[in-house]
C-alpha positions as CSV (number, residue, x, y, z in Angstrom):
1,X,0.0,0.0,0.0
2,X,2.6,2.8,0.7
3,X,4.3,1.5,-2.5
4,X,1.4,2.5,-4.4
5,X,1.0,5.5,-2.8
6,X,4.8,7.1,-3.3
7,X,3.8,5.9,-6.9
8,X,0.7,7.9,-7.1
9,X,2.9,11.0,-5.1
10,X,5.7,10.7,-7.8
11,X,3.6,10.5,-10.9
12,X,1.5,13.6,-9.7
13,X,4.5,15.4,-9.0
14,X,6.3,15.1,-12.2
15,X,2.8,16.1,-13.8
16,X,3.0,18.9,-11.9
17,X,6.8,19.3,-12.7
18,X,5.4,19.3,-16.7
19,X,2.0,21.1,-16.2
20,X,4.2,24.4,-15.1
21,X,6.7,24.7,-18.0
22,X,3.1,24.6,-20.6
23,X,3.0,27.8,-22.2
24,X,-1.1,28.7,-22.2
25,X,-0.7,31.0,-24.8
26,X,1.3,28.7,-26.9
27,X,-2.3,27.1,-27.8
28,X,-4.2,30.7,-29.1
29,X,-2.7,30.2,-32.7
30,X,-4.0,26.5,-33.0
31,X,-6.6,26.6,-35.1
32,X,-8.9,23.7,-35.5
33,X,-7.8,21.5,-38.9
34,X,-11.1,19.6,-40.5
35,X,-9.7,16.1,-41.4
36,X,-11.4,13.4,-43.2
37,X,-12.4,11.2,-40.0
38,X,-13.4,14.9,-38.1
39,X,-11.9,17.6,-36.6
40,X,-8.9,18.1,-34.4
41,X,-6.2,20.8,-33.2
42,X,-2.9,20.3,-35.7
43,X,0.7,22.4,-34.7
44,X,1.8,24.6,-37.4
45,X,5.0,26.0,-35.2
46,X,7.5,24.1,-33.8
47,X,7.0,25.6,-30.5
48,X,3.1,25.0,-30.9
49,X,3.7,21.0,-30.9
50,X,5.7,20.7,-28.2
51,X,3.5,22.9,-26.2
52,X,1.1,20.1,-27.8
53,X,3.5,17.2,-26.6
54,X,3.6,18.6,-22.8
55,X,-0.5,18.7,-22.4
56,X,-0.5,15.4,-24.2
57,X,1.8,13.9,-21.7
58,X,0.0,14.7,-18.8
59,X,-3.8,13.8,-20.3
60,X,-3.7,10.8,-18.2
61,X,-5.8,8.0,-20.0
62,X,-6.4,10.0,-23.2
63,X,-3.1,8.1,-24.0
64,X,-1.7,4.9,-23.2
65,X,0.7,3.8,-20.6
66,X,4.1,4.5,-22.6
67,X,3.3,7.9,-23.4
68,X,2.1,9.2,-19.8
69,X,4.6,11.4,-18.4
70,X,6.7,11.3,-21.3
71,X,6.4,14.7,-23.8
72,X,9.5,13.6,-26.3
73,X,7.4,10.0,-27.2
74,X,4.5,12.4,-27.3
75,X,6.1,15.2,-29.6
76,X,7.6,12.2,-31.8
77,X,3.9,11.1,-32.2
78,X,2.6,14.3,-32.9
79,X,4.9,15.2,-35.5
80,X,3.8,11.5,-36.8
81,X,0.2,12.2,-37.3
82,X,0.8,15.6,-38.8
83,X,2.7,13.8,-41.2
84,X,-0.2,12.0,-41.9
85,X,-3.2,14.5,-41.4
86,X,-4.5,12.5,-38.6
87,X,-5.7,13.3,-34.8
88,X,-2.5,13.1,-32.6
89,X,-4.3,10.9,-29.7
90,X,-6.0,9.0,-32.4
91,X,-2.9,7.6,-33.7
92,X,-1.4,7.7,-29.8
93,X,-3.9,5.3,-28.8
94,X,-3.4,2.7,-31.8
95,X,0.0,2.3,-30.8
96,X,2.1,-0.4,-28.6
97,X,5.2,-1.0,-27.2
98,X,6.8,-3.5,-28.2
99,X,10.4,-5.9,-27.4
100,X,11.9,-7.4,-30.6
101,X,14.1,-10.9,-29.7
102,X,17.0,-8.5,-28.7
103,X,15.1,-6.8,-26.2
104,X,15.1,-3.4,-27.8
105,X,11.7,-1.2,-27.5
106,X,10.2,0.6,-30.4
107,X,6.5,2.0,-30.9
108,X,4.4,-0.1,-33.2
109,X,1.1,0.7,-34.5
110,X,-2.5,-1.8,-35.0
111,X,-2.8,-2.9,-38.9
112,X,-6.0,-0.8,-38.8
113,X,-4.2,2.4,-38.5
114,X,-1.5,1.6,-41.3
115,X,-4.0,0.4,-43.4
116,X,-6.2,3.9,-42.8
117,X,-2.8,5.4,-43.1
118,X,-2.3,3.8,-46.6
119,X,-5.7,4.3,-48.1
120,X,-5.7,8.0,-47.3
121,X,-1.9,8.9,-47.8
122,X,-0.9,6.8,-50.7
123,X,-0.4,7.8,-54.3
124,X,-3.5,5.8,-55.5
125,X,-6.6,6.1,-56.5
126,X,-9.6,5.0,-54.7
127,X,-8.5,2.1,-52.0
128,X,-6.6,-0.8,-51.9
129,X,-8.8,-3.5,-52.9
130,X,-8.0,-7.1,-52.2
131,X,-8.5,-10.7,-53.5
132,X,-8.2,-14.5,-52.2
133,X,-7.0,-18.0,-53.7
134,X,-6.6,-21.2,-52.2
135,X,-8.5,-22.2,-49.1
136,X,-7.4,-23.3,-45.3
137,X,-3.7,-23.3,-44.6
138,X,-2.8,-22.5,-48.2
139,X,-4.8,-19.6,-48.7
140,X,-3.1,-16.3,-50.3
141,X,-3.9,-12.6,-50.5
142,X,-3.5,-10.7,-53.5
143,X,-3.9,-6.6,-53.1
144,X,-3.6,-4.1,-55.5
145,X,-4.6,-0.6,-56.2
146,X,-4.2,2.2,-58.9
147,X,-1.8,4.8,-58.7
148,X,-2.7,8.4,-59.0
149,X,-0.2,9.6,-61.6
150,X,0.1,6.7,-64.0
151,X,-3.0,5.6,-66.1
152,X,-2.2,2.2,-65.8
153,X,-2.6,-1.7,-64.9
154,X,-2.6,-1.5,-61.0
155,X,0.0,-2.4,-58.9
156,X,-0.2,-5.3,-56.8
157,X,2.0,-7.4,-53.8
158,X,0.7,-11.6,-53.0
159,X,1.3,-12.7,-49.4
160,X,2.6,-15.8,-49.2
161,X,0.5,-19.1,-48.1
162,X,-1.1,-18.4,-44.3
163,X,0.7,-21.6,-43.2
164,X,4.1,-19.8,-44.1
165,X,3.3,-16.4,-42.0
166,X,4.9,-16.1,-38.8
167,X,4.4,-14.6,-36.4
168,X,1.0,-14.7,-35.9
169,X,0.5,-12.8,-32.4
170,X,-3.0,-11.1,-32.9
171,X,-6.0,-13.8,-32.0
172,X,-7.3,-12.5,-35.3
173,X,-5.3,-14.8,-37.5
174,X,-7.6,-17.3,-36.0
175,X,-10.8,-16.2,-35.9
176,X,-10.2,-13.8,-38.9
177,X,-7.4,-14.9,-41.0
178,X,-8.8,-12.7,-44.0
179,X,-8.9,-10.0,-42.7
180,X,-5.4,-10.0,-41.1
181,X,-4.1,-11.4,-44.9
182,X,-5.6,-8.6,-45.9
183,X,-3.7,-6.5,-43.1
184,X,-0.4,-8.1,-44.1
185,X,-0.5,-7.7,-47.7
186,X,-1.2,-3.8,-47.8
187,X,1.9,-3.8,-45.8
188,X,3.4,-5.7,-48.6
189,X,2.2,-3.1,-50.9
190,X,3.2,-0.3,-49.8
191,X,6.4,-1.3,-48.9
192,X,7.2,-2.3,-52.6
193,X,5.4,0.5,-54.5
194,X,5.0,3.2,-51.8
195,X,7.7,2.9,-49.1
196,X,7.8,6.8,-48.5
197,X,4.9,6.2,-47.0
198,X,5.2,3.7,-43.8
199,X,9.0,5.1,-43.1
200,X,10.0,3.4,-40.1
201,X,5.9,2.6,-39.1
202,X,5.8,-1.6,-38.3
203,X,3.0,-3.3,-36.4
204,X,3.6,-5.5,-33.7
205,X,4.2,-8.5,-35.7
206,X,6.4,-7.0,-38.2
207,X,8.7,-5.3,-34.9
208,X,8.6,-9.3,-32.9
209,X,10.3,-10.4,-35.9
210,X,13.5,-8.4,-35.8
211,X,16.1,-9.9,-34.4
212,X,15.3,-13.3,-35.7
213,X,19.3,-13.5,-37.4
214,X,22.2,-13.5,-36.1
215,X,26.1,-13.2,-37.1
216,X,27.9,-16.5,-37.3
217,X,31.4,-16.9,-36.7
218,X,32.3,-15.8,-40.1
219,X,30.4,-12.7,-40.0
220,X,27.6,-14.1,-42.1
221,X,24.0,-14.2,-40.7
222,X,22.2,-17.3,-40.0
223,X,19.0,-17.6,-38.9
224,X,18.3,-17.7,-34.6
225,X,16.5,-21.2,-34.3
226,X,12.5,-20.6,-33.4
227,X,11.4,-20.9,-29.8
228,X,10.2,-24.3,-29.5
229,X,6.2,-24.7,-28.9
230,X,3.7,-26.0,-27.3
231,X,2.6,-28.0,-30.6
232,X,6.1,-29.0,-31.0
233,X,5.7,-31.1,-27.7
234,X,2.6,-32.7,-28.9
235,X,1.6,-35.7,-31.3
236,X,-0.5,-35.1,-34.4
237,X,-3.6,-37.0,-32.5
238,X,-3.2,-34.2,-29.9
239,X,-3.0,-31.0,-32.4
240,X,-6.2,-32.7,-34.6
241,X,-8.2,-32.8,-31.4
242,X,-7.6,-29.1,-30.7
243,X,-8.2,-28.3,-33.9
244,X,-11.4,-26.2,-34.1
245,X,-14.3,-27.7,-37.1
246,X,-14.3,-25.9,-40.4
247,X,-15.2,-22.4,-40.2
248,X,-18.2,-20.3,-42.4
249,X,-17.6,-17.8,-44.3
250,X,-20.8,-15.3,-45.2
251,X,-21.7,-13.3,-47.8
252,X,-24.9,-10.9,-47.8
253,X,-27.4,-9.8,-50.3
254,X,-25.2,-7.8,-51.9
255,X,-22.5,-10.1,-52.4
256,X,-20.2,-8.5,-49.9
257,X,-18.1,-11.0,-47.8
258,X,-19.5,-9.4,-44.3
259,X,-17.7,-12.5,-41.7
260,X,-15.5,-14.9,-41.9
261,X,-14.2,-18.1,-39.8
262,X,-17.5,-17.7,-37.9
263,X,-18.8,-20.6,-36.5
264,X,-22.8,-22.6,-37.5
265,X,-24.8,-20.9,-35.0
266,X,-23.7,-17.2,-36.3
267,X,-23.5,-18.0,-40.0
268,X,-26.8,-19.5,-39.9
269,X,-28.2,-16.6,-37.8
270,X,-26.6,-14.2,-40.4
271,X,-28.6,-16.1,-43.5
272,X,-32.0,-16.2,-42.0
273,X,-31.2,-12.6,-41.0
274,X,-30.3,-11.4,-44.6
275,X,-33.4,-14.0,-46.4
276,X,-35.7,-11.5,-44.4
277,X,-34.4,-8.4,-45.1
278,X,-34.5,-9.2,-49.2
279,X,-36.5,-6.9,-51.8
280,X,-35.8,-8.8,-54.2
281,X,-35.5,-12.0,-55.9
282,X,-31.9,-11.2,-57.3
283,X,-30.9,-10.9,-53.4
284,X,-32.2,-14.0,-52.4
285,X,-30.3,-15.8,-55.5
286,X,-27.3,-14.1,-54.0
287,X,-27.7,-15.3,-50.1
288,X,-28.6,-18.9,-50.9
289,X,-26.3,-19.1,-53.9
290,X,-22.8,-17.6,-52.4
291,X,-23.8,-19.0,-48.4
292,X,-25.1,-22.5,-50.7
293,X,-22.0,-24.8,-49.2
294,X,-22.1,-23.4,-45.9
295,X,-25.6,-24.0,-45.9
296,X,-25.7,-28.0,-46.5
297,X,-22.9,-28.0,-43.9
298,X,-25.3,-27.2,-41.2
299,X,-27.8,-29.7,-39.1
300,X,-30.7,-30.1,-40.6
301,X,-32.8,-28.5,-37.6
302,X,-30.8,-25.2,-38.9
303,X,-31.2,-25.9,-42.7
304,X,-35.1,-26.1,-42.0
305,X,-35.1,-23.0,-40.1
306,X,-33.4,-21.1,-43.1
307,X,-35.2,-23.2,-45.8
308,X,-38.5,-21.8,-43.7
309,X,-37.2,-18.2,-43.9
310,X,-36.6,-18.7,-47.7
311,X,-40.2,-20.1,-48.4
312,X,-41.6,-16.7,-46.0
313,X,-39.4,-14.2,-48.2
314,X,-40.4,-15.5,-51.8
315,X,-44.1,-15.0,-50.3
316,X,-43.6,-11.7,-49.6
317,X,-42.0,-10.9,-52.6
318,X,-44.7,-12.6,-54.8
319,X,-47.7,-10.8,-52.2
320,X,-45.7,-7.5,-53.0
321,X,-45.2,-8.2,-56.5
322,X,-49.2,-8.5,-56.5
323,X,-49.9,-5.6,-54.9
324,X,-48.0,-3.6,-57.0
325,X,-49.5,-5.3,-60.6
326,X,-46.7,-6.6,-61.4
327,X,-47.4,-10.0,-60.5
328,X,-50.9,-10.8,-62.1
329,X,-53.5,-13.0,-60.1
330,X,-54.0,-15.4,-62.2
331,X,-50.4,-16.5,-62.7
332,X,-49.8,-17.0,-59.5
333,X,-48.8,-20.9,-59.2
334,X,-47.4,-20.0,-55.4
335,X,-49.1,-23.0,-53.7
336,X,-47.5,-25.4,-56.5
337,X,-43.9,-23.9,-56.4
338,X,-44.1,-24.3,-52.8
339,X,-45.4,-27.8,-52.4
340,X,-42.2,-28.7,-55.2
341,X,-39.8,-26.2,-52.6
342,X,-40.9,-28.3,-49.5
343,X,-40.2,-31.6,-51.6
344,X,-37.4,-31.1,-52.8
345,X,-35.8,-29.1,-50.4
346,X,-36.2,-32.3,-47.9
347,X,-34.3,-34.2,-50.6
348,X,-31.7,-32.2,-51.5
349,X,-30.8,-29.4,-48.7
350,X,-29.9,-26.7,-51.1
351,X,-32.0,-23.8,-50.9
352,X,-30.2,-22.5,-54.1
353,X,-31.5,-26.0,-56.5
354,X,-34.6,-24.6,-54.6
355,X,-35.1,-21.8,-56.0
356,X,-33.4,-22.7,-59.4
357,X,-36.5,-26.1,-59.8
358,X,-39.1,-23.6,-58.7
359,X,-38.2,-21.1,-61.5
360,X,-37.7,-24.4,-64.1
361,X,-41.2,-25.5,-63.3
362,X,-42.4,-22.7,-65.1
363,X,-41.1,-23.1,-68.0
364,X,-37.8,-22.8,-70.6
365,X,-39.0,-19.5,-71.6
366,X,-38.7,-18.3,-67.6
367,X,-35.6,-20.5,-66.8
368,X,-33.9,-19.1,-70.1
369,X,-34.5,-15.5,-68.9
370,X,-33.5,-16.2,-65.4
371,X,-30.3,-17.6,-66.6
372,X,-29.6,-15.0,-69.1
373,X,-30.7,-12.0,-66.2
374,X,-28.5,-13.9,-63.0
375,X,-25.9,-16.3,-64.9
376,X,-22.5,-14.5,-63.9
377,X,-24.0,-14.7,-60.6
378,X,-24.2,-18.3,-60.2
379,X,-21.2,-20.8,-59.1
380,X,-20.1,-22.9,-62.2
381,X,-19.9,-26.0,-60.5
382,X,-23.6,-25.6,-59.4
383,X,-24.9,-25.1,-63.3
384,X,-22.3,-28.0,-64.3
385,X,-24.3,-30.2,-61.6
386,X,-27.7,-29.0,-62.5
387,X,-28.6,-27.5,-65.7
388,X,-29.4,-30.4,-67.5
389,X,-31.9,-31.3,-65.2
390,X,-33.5,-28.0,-64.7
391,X,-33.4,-28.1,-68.6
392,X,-35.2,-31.1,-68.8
393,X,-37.5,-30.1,-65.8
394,X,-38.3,-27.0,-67.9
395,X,-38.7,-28.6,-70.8
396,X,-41.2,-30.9,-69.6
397,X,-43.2,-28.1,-67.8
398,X,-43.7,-26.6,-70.9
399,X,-44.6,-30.2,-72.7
400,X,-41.6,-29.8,-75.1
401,X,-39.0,-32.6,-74.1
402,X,-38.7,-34.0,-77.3
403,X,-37.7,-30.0,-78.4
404,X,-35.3,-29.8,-75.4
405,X,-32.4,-30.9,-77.7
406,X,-31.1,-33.1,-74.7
407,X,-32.1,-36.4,-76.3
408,X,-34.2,-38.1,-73.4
């Protein structure tokens, strides 16, 4: 307790000590600097930030821990975020302290704020946008962006396989790894085709990786051997039965990835929630199609819980469509397409071949315009599996099987 107490005593006091060497009027020339995320009070003087640096220091937990007490970190990261047009205890507070191997401390910053850093200071145009191949372990990261001043193919970096990253600190590249491939390869990026901008920035990761060679005894680096692991200690039976089950990914009606390495219980949550906030039939191709092998993953007590939500949102639409006259009364086989939904739905488990039978059974006139409208939309390997049987299921609807060209 008295510990605590001459801690409290000597931390006030050396506040005080830096509260009485602030300047007040130093502050009357700062005027207030509209920036893209707000507004916030920039130095213009040299004299201005480290006025700026002092009241920082002594803001208590408006900062974190490292900078408290401590006006040269604090002018350092001032003079950083003017640099980058950004609020000073923005970029303060996305910031850590961290030991490479060698045990030398250096500020690094969250992936967040170099990415913000990148899509607002970089000579592109627009944002970095990003793309994925290979799946699991072997999954890669491709981003790319435009630059401003050359009218041009874009510029792009490739992270390597996950399996091959390392470090992997943050409990993101776990329940996340997309967006922290994403994260890594905008580092990547910039570092090749912008460098200017992230001079001497790192994030944790990067920083916990110095010091990982060392010189031999002929003056040539070789690598420091990893610090063994618990997985290293353990047989493969072990690892496998820690291993968590394959994660879902989700995409919304829009066809925007909105989660990743989420578990059944959310993803299945997210698809009934997105079936009922479709308007239109386009939005419910694009739940059940994109979300269609996540979806027969799932128990079937959670595939008829979506496969219920699907049947409720196509009766809306069709009751909206008929209110508005654009769905006349007469045409309405709704009882029939549902009675084939329920039927085959129970035999297959795709709410996507769902959909797709329902729009055959009216027809090849309506299948051929759905196709032609929603095509590019559709996975390949779903057509390849089912077209000829739609055709044919078309085909017969309409009495023409002999006209179907499919020679049944």
């Amino acid at each position: 307790m008295t510990g605590n107490v001459a801690a409290l005593n000597n931390t006030a006091d050396l506040e005080s000590k830096i509260a009485a060497k602030i300047d007040p009027g130093a502050g009357n020339g700062m005027a207030m600097t509209q920036l893209s995320g707000g507004a916030t009070f920039l130095p213009t003087t040299a004299a201005e930030a480290m006025e700026f640096s002092k009241m920082m220091s002594i803001s208590g937990i408006m900062v974190r821990k490292h900078f408290r007490n401590h006006p040269g970190a604090c002018l350092g990261m001032v003079m950083q975020a003017m640099r980058w047009g950004m609020d000073p205890f923005a970029v303060a507070n996305k910031t850590y302290l961290v030991k490479n191997r060698d045990g030398d401390e250096q500020i690094a910053f969250e992936a967040q704020l170099i990415t913000a850093v990148l899509n607002t200071r970089a000579p592109i145009r627009g944002r970095i946008k990003y793309e994925f191949k290979g799946e699991g372990d072997s999954k890669k990261c491709r981003a790319y962006a435009y630059l401003a001043d050359v009218d041009d193919d874009p510029v792009e970096a490739w992270s390597p396989p996950l399996s091959q990253i390392h470090p992997k600190n943050s409990p993101l590249w776990k329940s996340d790894p997309e967006q922290q491939l994403c994260y890594y390869t905008s580092r990547l990026l910039a570092r090749r085709h912008f460098p200017e901008v992230l001079l001497g920035v790192y994030d944790p990761d990067e920083l916990q990786d110095v010091g990982t060679y060392r010189a031999n005894a002929d003056g040539k680096a070789e690598a420091i051997p990893a610090r063994p692991t618990r997985a290293d200690f353990q047989d493969a039976q072990e690892v496998e039965a820690e291993e968590s089950p394959d994660p879902f990914r989700m995409v919304d009606r829009f066809g925007e990835i909105i989660a990743g390495n989420i578990d059944d219980r959310r993803f299945a949550g997210m698809v009934v929630e997105q079936l009922a906030n479709c308007e239109t039939a386009a939005e419910i191709e694009t739940v059940t199609g994109e979300n269609g092998d996540g979806i027969q993953r799932l128990g079937a007590d959670q595939r008829d819980y979506i496969q219920q939500t699907l049947e409720e949102a196509n009766a809306r639409l069709r009751s909206a469509a008929r209110e508005s006259g654009a769905y006349p009364t007469g045409q309405d086989d709704g009882p029939r397409q549902e009675a084939e939904q329920e039927q085959e739905a129970a035999e297959d488990g795709s709410p996507m071949l769902t959909l797709a039978q329902g729009i055959a059974a009216k027809g090849a006139e309506a299948f051929d315009a759905w196709l032609k409208e929603h095509g590019d939309g559709i996975d390949p390997d779903f057509l390849k599996q089912h077209e000829k049987a739609l055709r044919v299921k078309a085909a017969a609807a309409d009495g023409q099987q002999e006209q179907a060209g499919l020679g049944i």
